[in-house]
C-alpha positions as protocol buffer text, in pm:
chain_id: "A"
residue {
  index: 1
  type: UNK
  ca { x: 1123 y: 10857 z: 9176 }
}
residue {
  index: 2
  type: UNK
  ca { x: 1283 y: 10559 z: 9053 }
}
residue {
  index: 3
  type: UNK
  ca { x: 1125 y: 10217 z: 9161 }
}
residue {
  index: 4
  type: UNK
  ca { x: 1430 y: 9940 z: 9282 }
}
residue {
  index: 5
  type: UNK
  ca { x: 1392 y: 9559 z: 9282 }
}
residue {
  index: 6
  type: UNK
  ca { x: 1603 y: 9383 z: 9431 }
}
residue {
  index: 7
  type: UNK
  ca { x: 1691 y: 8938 z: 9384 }
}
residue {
  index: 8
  type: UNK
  ca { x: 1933 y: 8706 z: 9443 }
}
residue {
  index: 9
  type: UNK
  ca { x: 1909 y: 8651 z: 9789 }
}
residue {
  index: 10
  type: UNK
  ca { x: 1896 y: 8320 z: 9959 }
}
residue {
  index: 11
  type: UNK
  ca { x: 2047 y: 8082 z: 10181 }
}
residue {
  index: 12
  type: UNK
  ca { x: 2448 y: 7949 z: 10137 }
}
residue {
  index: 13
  type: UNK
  ca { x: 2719 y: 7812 z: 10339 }
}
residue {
  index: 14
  type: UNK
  ca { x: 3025 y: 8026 z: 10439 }
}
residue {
  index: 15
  type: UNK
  ca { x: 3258 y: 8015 z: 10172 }
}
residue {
  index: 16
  type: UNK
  ca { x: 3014 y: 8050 z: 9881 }
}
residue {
  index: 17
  type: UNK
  ca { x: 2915 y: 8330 z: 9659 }
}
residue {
  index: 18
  type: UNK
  ca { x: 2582 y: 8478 z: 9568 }
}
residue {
  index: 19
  type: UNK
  ca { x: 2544 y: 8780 z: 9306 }
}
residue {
  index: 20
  type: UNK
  ca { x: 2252 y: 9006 z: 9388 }
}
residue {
  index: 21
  type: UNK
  ca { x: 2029 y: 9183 z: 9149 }
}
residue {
  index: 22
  type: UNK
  ca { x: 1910 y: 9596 z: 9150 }
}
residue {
  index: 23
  type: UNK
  ca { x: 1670 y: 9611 z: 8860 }
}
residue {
  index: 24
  type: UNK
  ca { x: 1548 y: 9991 z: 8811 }
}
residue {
  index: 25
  type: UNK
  ca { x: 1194 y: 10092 z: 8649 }
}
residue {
  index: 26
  type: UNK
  ca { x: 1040 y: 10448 z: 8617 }
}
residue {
  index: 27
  type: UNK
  ca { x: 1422 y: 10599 z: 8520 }
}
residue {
  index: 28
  type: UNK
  ca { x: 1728 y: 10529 z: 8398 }
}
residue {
  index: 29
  type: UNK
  ca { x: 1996 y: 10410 z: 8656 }
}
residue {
  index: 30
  type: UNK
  ca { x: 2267 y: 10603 z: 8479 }
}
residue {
  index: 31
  type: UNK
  ca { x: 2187 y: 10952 z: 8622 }
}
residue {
  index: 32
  type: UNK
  ca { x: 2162 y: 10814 z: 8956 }
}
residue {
  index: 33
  type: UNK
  ca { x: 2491 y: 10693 z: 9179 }
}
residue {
  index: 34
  type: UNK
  ca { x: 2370 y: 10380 z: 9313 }
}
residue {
  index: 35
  type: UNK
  ca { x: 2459 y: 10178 z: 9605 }
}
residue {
  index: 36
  type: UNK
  ca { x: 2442 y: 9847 z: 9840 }
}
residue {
  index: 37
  type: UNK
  ca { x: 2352 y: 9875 z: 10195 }
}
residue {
  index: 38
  type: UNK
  ca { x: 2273 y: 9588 z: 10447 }
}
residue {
  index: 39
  type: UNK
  ca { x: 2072 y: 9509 z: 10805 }
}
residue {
  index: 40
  type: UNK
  ca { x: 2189 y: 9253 z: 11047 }
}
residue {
  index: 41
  type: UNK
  ca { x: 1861 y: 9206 z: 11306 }
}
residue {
  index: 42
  type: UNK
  ca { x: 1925 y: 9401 z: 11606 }
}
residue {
  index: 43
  type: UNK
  ca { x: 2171 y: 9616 z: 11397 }
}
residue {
  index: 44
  type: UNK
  ca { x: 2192 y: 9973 z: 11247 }
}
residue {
  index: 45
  type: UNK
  ca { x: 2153 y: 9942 z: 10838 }
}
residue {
  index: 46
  type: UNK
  ca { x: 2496 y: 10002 z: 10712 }
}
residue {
  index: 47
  type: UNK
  ca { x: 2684 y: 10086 z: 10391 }
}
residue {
  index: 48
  type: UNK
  ca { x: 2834 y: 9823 z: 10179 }
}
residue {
  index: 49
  type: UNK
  ca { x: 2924 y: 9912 z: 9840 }
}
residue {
  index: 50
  type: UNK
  ca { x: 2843 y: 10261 z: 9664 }
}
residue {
  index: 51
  type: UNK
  ca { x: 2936 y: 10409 z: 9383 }
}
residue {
  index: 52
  type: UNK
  ca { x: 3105 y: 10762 z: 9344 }
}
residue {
  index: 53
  type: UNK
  ca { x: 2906 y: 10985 z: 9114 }
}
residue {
  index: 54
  type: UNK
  ca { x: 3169 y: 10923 z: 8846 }
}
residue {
  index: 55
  type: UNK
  ca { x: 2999 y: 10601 z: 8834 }
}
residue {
  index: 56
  type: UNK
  ca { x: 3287 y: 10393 z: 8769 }
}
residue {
  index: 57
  type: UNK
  ca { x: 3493 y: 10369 z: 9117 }
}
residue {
  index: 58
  type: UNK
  ca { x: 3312 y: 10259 z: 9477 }
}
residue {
  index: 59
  type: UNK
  ca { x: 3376 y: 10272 z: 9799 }
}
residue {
  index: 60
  type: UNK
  ca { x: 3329 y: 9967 z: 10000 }
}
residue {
  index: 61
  type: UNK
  ca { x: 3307 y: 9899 z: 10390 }
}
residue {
  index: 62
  type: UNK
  ca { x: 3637 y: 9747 z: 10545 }
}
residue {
  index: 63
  type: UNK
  ca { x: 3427 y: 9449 z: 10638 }
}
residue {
  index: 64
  type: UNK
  ca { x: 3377 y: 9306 z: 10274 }
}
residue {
  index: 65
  type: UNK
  ca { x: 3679 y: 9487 z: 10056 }
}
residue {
  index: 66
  type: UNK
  ca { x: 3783 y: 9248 z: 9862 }
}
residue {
  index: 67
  type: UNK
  ca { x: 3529 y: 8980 z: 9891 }
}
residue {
  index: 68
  type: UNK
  ca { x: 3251 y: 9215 z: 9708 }
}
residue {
  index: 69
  type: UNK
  ca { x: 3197 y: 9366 z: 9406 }
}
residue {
  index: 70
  type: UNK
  ca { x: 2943 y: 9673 z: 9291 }
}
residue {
  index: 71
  type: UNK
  ca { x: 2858 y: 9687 z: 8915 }
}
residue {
  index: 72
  type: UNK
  ca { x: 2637 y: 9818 z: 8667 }
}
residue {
  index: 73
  type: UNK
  ca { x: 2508 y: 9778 z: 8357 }
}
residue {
  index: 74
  type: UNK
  ca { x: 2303 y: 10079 z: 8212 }
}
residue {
  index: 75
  type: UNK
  ca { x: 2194 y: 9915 z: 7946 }
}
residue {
  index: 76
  type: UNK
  ca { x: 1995 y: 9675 z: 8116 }
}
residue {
  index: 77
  type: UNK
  ca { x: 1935 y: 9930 z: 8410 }
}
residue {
  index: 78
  type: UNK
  ca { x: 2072 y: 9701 z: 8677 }
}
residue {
  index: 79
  type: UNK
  ca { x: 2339 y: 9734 z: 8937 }
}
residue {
  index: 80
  type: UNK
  ca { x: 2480 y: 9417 z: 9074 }
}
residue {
  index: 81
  type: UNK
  ca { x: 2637 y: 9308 z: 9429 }
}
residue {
  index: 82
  type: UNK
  ca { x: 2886 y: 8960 z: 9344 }
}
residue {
  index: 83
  type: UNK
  ca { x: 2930 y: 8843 z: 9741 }
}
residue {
  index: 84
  type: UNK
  ca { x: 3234 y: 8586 z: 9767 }
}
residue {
  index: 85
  type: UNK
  ca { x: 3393 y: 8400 z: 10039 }
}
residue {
  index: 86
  type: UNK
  ca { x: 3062 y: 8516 z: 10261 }
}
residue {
  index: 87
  type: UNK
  ca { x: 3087 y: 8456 z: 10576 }
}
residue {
  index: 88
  type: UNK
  ca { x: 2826 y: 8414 z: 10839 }
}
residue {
  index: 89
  type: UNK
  ca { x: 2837 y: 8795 z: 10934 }
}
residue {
  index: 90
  type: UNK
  ca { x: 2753 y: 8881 z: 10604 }
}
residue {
  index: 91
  type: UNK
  ca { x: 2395 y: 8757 z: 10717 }
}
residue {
  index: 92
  type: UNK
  ca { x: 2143 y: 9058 z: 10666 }
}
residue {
  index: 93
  type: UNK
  ca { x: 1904 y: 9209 z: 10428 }
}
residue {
  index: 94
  type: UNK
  ca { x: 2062 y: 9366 z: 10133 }
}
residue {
  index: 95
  type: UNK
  ca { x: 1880 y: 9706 z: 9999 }
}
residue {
  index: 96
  type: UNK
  ca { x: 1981 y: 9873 z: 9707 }
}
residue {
  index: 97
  type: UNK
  ca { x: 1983 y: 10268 z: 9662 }
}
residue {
  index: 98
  type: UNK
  ca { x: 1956 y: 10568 z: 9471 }
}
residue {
  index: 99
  type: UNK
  ca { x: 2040 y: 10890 z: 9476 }
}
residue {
  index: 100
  type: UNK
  ca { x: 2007 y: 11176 z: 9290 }
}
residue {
  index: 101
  type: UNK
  ca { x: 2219 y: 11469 z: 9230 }
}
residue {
  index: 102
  type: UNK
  ca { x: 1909 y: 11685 z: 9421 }
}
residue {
  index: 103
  type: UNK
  ca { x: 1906 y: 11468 z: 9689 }
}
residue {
  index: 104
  type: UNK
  ca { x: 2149 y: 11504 z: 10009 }
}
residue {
  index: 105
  type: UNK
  ca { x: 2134 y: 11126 z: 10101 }
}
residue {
  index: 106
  type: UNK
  ca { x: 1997 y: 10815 z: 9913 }
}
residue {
  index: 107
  type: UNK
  ca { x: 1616 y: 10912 z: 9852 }
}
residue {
  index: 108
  type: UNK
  ca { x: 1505 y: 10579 z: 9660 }
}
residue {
  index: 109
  type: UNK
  ca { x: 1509 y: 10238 z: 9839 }
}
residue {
  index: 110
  type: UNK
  ca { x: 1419 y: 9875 z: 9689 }
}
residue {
  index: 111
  type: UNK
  ca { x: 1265 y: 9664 z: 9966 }
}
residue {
  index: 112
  type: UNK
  ca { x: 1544 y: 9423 z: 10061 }
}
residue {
  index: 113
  type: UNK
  ca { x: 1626 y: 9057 z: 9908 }
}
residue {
  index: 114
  type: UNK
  ca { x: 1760 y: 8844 z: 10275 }
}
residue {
  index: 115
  type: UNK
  ca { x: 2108 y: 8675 z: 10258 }
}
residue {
  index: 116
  type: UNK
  ca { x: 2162 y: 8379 z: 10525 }
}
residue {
  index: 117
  type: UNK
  ca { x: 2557 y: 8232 z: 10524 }
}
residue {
  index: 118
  type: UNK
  ca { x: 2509 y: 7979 z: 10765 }
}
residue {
  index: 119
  type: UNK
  ca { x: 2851 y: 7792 z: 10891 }
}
């Protein structure tokens, strides 16, 4: 299993941006499709960016196309999240995930980095 560690995380005013880390160890990130979920308190954790398994396109929830960004760079075995124009409902803990092509959902999880957009 591949071990996630997620950064970048902190506390910014609506309107700014903040570009979150997913730093892999154990494997390499470029077998696995990798995406960004988030948790509001009191809310269900839900899907924000993921990548198809081509790797190269994503599929992002309604609530932040255009404002966010997935990425990747193999090479240094990280997968980014660039957050712009955030908004105060962006608050949440951002996870990153991975999945394999064995797996039927996302089987590895990093352990959250908190984003706070106050207004």
């Amino acid at each position: 299993q591949v071990q996630l560690v997620e950064s970048g995380g902190g506390l910014v005013q609506a309107g700014d941006s903040l570009r979150l880390s997913c730093t892999a160890s154990g494997r390499t990130l470029s077998s696995y499709r990798m995406g960004w979920f988030r948790q509001a308190p009191g809310k269900e954790r839900e899907s924000v960016a993921v990548f198809y398994w081509s790797g190269v396109t994503a599929g992002y929830a309604d609530s932040v196309k255009g404002r966010f960004t997935i990425s990747r760079d193999n090479a240094k075995n990280t997968v980014y999240l660039q957050m712009n124009s955030l908004k105060p409902e962006d608050t949440a803990v951002y996870y990153c995930a991975a999945q394999t092509r064995g797996e039927l959902d996302f089987g590895s999880w990093g352990q959250g980095t908190q984003v706070t957009v106050s207004s």
